[in-house]
C-alpha positions as YAML, in Angstrom:
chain: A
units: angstrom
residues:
- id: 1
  name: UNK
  ca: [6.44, 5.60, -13.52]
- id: 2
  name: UNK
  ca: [3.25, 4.88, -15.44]
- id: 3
  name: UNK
  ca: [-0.30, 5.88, -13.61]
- id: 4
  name: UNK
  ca: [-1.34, 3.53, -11.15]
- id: 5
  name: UNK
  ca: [-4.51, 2.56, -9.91]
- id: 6
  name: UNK
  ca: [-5.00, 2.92, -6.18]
- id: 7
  name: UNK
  ca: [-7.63, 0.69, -4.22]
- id: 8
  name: UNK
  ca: [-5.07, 0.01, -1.52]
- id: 9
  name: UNK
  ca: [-2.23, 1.53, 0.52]
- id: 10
  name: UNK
  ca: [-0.42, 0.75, 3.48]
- id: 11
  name: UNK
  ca: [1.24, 3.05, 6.09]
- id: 12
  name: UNK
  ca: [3.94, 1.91, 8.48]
- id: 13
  name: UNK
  ca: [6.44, 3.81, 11.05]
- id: 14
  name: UNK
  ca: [9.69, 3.75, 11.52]
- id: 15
  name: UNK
  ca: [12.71, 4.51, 13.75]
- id: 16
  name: UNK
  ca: [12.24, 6.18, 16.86]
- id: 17
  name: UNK
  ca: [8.78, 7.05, 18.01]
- id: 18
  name: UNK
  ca: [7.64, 10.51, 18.76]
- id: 19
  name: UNK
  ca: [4.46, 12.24, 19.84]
- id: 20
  name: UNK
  ca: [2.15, 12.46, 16.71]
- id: 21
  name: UNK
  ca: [2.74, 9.02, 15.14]
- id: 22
  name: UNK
  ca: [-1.14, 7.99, 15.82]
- id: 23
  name: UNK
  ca: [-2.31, 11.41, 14.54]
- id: 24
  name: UNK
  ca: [-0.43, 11.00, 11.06]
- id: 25
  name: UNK
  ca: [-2.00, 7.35, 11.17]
- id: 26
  name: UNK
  ca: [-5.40, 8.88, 11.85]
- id: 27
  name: UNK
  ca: [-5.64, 11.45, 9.37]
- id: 28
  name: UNK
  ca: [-4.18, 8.74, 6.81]
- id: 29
  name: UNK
  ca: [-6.85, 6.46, 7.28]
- id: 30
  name: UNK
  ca: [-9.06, 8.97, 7.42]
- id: 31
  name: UNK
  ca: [-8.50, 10.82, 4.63]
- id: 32
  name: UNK
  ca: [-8.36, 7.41, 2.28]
- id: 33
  name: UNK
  ca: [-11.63, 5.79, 3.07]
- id: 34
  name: UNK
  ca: [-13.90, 8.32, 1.47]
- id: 35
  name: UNK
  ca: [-11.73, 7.54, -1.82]
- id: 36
  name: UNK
  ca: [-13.11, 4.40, -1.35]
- id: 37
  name: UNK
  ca: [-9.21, 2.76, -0.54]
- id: 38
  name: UNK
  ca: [-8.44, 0.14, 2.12]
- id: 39
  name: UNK
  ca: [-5.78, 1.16, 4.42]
- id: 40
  name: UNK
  ca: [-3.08, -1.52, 6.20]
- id: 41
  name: UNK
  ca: [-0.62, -1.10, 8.97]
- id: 42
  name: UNK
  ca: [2.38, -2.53, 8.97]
- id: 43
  name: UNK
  ca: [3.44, -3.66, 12.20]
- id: 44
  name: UNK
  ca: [7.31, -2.68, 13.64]
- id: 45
  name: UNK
  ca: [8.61, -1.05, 11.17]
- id: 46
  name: UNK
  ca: [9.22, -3.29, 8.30]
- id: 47
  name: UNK
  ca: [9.70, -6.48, 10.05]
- id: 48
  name: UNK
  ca: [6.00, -6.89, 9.91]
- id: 49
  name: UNK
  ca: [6.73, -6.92, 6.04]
- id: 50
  name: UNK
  ca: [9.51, -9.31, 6.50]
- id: 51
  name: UNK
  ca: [7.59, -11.59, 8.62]
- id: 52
  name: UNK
  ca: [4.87, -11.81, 6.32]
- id: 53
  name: UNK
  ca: [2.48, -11.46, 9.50]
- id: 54
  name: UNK
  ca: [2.49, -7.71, 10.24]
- id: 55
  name: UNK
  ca: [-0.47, -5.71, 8.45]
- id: 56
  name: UNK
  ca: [-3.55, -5.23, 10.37]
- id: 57
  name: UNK
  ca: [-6.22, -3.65, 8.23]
- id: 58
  name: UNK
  ca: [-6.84, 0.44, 9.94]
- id: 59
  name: UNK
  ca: [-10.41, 1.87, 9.79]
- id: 60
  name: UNK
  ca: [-12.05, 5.16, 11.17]
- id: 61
  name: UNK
  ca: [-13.08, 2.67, 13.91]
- id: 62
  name: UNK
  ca: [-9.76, 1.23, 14.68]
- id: 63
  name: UNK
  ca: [-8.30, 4.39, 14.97]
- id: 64
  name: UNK
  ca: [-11.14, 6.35, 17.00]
- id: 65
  name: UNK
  ca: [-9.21, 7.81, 19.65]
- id: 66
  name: UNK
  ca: [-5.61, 7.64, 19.14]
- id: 67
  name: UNK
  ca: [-5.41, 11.35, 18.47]
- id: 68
  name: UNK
  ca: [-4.02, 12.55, 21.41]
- id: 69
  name: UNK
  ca: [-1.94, 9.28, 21.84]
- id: 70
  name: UNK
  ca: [1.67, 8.90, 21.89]
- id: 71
  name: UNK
  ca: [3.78, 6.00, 20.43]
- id: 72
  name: UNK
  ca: [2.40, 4.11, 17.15]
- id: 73
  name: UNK
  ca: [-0.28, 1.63, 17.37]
- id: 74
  name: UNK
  ca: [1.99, 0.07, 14.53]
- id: 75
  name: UNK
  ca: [4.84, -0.22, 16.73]
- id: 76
  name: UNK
  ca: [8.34, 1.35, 15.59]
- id: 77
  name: UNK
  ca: [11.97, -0.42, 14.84]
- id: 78
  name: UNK
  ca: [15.22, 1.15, 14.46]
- id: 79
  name: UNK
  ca: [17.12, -2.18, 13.72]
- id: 80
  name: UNK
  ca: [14.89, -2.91, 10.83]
- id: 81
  name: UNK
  ca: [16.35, -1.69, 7.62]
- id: 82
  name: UNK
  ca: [15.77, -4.23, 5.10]
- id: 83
  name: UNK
  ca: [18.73, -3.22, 2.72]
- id: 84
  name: UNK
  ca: [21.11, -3.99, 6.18]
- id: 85
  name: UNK
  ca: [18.93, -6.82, 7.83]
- id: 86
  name: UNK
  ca: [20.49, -8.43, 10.66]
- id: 87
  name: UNK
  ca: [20.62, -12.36, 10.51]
- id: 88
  name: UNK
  ca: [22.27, -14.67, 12.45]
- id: 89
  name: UNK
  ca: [24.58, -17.10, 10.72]
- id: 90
  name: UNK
  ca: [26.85, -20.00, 11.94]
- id: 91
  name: UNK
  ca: [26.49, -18.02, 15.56]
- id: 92
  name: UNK
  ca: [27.70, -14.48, 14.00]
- id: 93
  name: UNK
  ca: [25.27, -11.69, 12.99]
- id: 94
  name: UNK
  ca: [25.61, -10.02, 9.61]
- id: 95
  name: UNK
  ca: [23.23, -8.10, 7.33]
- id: 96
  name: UNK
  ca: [21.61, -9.12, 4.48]
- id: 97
  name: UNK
  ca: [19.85, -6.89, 1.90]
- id: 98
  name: UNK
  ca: [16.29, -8.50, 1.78]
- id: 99
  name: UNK
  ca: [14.55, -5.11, 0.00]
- id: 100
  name: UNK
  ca: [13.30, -7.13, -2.70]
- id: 101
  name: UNK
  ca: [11.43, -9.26, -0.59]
- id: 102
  name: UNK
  ca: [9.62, -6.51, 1.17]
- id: 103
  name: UNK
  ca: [8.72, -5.33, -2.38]
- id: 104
  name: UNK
  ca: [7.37, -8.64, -3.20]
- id: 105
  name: UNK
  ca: [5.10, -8.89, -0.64]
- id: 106
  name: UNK
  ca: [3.85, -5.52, -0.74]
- id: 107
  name: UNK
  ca: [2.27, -6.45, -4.01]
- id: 108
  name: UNK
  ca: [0.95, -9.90, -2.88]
- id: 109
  name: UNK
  ca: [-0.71, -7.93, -0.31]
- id: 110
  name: UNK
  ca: [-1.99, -5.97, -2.19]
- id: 111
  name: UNK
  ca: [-0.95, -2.81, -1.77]
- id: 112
  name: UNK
  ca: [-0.55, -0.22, -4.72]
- id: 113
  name: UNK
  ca: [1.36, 2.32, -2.31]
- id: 114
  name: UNK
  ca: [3.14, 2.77, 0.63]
- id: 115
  name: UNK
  ca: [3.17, 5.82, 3.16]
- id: 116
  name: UNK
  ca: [6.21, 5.67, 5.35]
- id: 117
  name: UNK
  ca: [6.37, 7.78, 8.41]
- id: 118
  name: UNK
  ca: [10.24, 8.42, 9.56]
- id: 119
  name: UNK
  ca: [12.93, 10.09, 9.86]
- id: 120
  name: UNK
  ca: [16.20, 10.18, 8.33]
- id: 121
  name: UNK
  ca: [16.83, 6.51, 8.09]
- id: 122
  name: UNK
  ca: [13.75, 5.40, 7.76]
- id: 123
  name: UNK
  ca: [12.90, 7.80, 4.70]
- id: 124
  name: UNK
  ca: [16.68, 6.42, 3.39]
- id: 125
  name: UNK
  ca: [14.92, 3.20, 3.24]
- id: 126
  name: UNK
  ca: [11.42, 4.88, 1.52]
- id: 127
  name: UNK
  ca: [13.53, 6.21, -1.12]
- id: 128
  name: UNK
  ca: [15.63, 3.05, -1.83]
- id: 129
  name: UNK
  ca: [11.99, 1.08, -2.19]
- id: 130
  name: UNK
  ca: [10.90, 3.62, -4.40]
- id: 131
  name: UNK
  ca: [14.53, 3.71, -6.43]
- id: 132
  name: UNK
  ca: [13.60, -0.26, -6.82]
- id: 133
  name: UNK
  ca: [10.00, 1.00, -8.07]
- id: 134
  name: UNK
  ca: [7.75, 0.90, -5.75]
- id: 135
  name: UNK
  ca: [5.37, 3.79, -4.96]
- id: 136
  name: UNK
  ca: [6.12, 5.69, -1.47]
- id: 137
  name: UNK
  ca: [4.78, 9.27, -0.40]
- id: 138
  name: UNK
  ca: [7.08, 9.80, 2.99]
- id: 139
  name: UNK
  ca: [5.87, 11.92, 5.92]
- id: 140
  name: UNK
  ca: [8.87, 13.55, 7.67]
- id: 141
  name: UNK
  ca: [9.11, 12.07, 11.78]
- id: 142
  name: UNK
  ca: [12.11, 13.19, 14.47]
- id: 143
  name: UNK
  ca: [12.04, 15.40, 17.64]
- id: 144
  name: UNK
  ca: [15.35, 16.12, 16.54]
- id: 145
  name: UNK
  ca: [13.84, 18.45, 13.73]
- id: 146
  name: UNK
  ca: [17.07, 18.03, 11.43]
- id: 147
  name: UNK
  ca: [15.31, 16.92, 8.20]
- id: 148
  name: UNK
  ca: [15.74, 19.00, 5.82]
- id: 149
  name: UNK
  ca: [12.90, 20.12, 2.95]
- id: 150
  name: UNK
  ca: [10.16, 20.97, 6.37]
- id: 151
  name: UNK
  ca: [10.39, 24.29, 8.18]
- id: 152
  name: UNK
  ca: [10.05, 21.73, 11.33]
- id: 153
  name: UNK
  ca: [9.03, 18.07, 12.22]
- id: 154
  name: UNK
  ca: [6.44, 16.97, 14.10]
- id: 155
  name: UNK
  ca: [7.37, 15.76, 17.34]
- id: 156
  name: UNK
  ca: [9.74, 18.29, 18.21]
- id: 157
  name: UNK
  ca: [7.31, 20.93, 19.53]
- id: 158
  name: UNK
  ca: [6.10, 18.21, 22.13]
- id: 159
  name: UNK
  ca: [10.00, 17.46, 23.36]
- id: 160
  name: UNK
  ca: [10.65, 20.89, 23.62]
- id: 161
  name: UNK
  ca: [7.67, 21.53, 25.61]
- id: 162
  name: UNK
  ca: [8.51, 18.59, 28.18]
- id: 163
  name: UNK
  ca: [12.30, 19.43, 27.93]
- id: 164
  name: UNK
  ca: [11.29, 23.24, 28.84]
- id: 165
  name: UNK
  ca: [8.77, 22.20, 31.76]
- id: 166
  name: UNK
  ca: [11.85, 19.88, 33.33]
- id: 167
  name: UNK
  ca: [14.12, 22.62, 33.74]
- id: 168
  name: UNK
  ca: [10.88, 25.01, 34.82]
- id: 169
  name: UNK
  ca: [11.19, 21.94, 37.69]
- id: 170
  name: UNK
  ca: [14.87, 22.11, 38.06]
- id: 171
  name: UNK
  ca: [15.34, 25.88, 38.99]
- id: 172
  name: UNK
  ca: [13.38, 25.27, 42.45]
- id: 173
  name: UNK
  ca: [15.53, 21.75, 43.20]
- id: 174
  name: UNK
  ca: [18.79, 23.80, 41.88]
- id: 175
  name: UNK
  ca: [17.98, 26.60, 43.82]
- id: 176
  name: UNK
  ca: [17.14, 24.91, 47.20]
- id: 177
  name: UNK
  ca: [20.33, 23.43, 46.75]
- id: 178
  name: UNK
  ca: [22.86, 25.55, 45.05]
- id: 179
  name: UNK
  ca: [23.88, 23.59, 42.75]
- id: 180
  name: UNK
  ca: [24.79, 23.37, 39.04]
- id: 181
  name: UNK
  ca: [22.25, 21.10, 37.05]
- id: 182
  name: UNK
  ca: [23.82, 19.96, 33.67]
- id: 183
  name: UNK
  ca: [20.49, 18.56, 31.63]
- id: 184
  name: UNK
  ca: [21.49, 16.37, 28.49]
- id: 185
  name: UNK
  ca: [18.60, 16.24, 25.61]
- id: 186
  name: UNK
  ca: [18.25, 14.45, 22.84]
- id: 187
  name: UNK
  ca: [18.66, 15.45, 19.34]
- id: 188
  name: UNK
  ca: [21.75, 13.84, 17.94]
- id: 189
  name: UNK
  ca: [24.04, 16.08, 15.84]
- id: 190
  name: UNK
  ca: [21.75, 19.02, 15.67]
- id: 191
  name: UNK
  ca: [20.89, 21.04, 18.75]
- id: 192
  name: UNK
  ca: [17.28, 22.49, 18.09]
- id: 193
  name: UNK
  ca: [16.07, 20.98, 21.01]
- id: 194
  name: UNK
  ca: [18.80, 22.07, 23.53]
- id: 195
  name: UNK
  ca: [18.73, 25.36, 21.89]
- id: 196
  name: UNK
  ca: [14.73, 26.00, 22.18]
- id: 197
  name: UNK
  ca: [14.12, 24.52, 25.57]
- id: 198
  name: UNK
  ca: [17.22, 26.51, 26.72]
- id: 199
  name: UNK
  ca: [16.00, 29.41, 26.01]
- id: 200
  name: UNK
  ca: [12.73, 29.05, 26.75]
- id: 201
  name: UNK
  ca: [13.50, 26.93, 30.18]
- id: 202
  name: UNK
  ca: [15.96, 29.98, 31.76]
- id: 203
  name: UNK
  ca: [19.23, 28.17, 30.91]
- id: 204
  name: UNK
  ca: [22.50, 29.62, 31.91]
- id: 205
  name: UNK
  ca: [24.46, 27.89, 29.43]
- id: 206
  name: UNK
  ca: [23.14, 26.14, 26.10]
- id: 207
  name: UNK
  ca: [25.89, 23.72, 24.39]
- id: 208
  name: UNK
  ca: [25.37, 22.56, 20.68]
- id: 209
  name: UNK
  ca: [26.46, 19.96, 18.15]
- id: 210
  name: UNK
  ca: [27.46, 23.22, 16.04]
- id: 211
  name: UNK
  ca: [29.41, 25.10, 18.94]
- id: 212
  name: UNK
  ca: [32.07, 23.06, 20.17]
- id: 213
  name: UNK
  ca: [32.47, 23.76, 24.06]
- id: 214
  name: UNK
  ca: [35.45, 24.72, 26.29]
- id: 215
  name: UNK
  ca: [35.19, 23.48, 29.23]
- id: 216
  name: UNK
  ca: [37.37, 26.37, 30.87]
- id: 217
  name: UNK
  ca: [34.81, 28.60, 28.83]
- id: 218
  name: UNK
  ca: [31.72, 26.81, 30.99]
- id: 219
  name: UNK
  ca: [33.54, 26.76, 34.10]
- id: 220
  name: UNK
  ca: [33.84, 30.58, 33.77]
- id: 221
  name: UNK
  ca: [30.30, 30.78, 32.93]
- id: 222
  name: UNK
  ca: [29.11, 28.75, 36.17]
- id: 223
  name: UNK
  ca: [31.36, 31.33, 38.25]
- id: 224
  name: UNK
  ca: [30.54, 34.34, 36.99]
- id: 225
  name: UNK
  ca: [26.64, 33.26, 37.66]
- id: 226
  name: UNK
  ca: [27.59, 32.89, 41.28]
- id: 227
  name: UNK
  ca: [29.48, 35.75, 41.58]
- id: 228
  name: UNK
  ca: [26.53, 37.47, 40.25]
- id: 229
  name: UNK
  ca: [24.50, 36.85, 43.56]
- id: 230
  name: UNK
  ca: [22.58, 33.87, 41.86]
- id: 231
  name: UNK
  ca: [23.08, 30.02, 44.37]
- id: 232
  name: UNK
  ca: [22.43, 27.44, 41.11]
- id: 233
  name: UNK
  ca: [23.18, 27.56, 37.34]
- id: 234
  name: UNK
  ca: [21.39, 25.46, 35.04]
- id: 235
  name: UNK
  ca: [23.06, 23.99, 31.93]
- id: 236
  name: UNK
  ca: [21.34, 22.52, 28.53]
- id: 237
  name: UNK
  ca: [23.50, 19.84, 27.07]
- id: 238
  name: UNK
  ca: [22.46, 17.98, 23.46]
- id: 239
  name: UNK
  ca: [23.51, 14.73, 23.53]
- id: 240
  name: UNK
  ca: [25.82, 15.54, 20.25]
- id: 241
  name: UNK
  ca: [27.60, 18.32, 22.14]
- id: 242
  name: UNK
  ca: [31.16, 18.01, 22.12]
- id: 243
  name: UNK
  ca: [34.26, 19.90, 23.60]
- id: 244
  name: UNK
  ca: [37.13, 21.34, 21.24]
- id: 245
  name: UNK
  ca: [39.07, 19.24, 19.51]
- id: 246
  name: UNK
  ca: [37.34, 16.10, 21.35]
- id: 247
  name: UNK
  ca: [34.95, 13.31, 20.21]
- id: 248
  name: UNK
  ca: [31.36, 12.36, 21.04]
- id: 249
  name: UNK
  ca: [30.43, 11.21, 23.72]
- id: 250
  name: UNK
  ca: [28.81, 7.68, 23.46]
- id: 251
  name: UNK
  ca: [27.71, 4.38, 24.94]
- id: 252
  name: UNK
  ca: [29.34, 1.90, 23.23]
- id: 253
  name: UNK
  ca: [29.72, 1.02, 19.25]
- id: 254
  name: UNK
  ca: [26.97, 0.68, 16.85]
- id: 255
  name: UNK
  ca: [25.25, -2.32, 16.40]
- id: 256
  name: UNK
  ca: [24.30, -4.50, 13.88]
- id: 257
  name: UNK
  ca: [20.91, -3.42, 11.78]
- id: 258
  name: UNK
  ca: [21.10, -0.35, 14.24]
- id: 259
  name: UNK
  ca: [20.81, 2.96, 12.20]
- id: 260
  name: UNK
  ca: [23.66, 5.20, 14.49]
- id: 261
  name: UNK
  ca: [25.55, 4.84, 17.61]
- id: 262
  name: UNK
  ca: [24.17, 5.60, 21.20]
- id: 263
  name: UNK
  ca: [25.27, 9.14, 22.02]
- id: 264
  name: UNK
  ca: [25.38, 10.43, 25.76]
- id: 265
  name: UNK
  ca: [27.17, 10.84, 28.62]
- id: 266
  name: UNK
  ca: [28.26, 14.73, 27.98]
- id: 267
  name: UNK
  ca: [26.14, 15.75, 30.83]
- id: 268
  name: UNK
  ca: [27.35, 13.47, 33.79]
- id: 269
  name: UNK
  ca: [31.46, 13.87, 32.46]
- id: 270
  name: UNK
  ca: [30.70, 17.72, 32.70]
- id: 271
  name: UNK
  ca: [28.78, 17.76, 35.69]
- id: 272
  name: UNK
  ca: [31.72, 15.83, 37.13]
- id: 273
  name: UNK
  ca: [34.52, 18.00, 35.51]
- id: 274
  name: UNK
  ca: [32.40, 21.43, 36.87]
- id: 275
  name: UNK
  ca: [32.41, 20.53, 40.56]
- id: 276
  name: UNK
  ca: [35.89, 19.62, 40.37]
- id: 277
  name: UNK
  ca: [36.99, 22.57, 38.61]
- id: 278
  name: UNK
  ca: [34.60, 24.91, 40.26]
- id: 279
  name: UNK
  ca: [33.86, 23.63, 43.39]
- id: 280
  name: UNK
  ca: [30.54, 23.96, 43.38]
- id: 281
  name: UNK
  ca: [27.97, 21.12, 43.94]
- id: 282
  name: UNK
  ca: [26.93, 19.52, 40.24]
- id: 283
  name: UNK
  ca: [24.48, 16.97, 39.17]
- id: 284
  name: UNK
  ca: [23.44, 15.61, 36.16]
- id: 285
  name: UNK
  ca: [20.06, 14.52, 34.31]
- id: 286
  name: UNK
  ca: [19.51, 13.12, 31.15]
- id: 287
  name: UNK
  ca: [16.20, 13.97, 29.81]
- id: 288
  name: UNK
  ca: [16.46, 11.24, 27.32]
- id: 289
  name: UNK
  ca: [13.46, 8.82, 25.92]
- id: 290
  name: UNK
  ca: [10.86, 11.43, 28.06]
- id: 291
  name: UNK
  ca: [11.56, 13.87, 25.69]
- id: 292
  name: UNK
  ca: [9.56, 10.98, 22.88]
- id: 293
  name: UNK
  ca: [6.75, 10.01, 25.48]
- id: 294
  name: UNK
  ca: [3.19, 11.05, 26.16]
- id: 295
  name: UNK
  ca: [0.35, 12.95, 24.35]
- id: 296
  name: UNK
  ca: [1.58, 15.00, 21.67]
- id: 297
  name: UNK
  ca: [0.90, 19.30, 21.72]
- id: 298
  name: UNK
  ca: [-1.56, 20.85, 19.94]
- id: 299
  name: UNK
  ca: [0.60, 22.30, 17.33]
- id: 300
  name: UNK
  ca: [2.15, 18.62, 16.58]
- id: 301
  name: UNK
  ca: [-1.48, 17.30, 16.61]
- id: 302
  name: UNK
  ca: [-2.22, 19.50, 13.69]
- id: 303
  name: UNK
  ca: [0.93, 19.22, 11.85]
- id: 304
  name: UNK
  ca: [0.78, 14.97, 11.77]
- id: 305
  name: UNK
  ca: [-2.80, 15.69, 11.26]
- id: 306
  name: UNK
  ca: [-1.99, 17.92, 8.12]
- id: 307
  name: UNK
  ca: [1.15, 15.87, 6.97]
- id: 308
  name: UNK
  ca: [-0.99, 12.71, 6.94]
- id: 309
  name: UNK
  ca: [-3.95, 14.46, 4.60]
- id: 310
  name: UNK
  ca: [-1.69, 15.83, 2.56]
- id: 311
  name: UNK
  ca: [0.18, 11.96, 2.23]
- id: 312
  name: UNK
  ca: [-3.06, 11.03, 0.93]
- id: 313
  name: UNK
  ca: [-3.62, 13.45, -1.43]
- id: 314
  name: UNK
  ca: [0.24, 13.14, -2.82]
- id: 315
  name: UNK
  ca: [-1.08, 9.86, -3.87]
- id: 316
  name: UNK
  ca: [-4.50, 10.50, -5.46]
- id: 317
  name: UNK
  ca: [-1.93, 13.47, -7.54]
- id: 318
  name: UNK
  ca: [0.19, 10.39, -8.17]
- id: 319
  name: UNK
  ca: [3.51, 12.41, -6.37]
- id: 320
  name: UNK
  ca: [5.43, 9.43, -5.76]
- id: 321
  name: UNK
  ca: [8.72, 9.94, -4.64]
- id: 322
  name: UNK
  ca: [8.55, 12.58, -2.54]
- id: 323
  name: UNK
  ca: [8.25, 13.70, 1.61]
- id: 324
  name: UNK
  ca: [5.03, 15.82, 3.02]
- id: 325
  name: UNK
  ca: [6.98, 18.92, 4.10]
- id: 326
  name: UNK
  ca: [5.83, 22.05, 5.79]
- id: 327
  name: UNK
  ca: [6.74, 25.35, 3.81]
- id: 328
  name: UNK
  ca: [4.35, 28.35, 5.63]
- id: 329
  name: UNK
  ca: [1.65, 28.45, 5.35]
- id: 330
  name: UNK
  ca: [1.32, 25.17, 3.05]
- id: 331
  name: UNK
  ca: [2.10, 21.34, 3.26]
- id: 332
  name: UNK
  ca: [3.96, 21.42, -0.29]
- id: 333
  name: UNK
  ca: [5.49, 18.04, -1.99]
- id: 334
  name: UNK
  ca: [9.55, 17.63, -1.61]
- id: 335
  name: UNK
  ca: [11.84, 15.00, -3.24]
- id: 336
  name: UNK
  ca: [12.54, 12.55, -0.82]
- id: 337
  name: UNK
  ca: [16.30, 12.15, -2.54]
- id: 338
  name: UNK
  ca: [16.95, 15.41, -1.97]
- id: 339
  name: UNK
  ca: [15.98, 14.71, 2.10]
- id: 340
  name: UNK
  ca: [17.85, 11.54, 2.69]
- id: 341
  name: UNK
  ca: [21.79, 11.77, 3.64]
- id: 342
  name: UNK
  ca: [21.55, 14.87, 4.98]
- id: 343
  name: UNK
  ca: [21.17, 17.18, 7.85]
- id: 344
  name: UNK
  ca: [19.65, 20.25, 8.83]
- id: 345
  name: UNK
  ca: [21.92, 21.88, 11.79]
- id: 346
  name: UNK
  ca: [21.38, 24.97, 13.78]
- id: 347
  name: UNK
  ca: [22.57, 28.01, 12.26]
- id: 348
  name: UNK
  ca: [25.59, 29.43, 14.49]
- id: 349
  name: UNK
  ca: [24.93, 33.10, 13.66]
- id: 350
  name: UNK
  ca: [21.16, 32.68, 12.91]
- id: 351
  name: UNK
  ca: [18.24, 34.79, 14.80]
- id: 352
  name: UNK
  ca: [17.92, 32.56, 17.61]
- id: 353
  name: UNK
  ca: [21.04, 31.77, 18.67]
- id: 354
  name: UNK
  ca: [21.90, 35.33, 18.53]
- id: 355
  name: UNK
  ca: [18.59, 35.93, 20.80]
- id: 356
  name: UNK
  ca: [20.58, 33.95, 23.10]
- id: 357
  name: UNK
  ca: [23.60, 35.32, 23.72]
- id: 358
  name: UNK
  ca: [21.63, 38.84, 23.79]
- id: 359
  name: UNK
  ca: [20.71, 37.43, 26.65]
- id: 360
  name: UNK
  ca: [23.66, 36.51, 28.25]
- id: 361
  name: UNK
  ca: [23.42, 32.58, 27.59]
- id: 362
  name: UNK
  ca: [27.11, 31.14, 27.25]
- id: 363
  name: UNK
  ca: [27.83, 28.50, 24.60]
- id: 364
  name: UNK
  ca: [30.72, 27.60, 25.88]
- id: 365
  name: UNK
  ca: [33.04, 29.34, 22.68]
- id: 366
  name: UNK
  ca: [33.83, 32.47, 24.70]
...
């Protein structure tokens, strides 16, 4: 692609939210308006695109404050995709691929490039609109933290510090009660944030996306904790974890214009299959959309703030094409086609899940 000039950009987020949208759109905004560029939201993903009536023009004064906020001000979509769109027609609802039309009124608008803020879907989308030509610098979003090209996402720091201070909660209930808590997370097929906040929360037993789970292997586990003199045993589920040989567990099929199926439900079956098997007292809690909520930590404050600059500055360098990605100590350029269709997992013999079973954490393959 030829040079462009820039005068205008627009910045939009996708997918599911997570602590350090605003901060990205901060430091975006920011960072443009001394180069003398205007800077537009797009509102809901890309509907606001599709509608025609989504971008709201973003200065230092519209986004004084948001810092420290969670959600987007943009609103988010995961339903949006605008090579699948859902439409209704003749009473059924199909997809349509209506990318061309987002392209066509990015340029009416305006705007010379786009920064898109997602995670893996979403950036699938970025790099399709910039396969089709149009310039996109992506900034890397999921508290799932399984994009790969970034050391880590922001976002994820946040829902493993909430996930961690839950089950800091949960030893006194557990406790009191002598019980077995079973604690389903989020993060999909990848377990970083079971793992982390397992660890770091006192869990008894950790189970993964990567480590399919016996359930005679956990039962053994819970047992040998009581034997031990300890009343309660806390368990760490990700929502991807699965038992051997078994599927998934999830809430119902995929939807139309939705990017995956609903996972979940591996914490209540296993709470229920544990006190039947055991005998002992089980509930279950699923952590769930808290995990995404509330003012994001310092260290994801800095990273959106840093991924956002350096979005900015991809496109002064004219790096099209490419995802802001974190690579110690730096915020270094990687291709967005190399990012999109696949997954970073947790390493089964890596550092820390080795850490953990040095400590005597089960994972439910033993």
């Amino acid at each position: 692609m030829a040079p462009i000039r820039v005068n205008r950009i627009a910045v939009n987020t996708g997918g599911g939210d997570a602590p350090g949208l605003n901060a990205v759109i901060r430091a975006v905004v920011r960072a443009a308006e001394p180069l003398g560029w205007e800077v537009f939201g797009i509102e809901r993903g890309y509907d606001g695109v599709i509608s025609g009536k989504g971008f709201r023009r973003l200065t230092r004064s519209t986004v004084r404050g948001i810092l420290g906020m969670g959600g987007s001000i943009l609103g988010t979509n995961n339903r949006g995709n605008p090579f699948q769109y859902p439409v209704t027609v003749r009473g059924k609802v199909v997809t349509k691929d209506v990318g061309d039309l987002v392209i066509r009124r990015l340029r009416h608008k305006g705007i010379d490039a786009l920064v898109a803020i997602g995670g893996d879907g979403s950036l699938s989308i970025a790099a399709e609109i910039w396969k089709r030509g149009f310039p996109v610098v992506g900034v890397p979003k999921t508290i799932d933290n399984d994009l790969v090209g970034t050391v880590v996402t922001f976002g994820f720091d946040t829902a493993v510090s909430v996930a961690t201070e839950a089950l800091d909660r949960l030893h006194s209930t557990a406790a009191s009660h002598e019980r077995v808590m079973v604690v389903e997370v989020m993060g999909r097929y990848a377990g970083w944030i079971a793992l982390h906040s397992g660890i770091a929360g006192g869990a008894d037993v950790i189970l993964l996306p990567e480590i399919p789970f016996s359930a005679a292997s956990v039962c053994r586990a819970v047992q040998a904790r009581y034997r031990s003199g300890r009343n309660f045993c806390i368990i760490v589920a990700a929502e991807g974890a699965r038992p051997k040989g078994g599927s998934y567990f999830t809430q119902g099929p995929k939807e139309a214009g939705r990017e995956h199926v609903r996972l979940g439900g591996v914490a209540e079956a296993l709470a229920k299959l544990i006190q039947e098997r055991t005998r002992r007292e089980s509930r279950s809690l699923v952590l769930g959309h808290l995990l995404r909520g509330g003012s994001p930590t310092t260290f994801d404050r800095l990273l959106a703030t840093r991924f956002g600059a350096a979005a900015v500055r991809f496109i002064r360098e004219q790096r099209f094409g490419y995802v802001t990605a974190l690579d110690p100590p730096n915020i270094v350029p990687f291709p967005i086609a190399e990012v999109v269709g696949k997954q970073k997992t947790v390493p089964v013999d890596g550092d820390v899940v080795q850490a953990a079973r040095a400590m005597g954490i089960c994972f439910g393959d033993e």
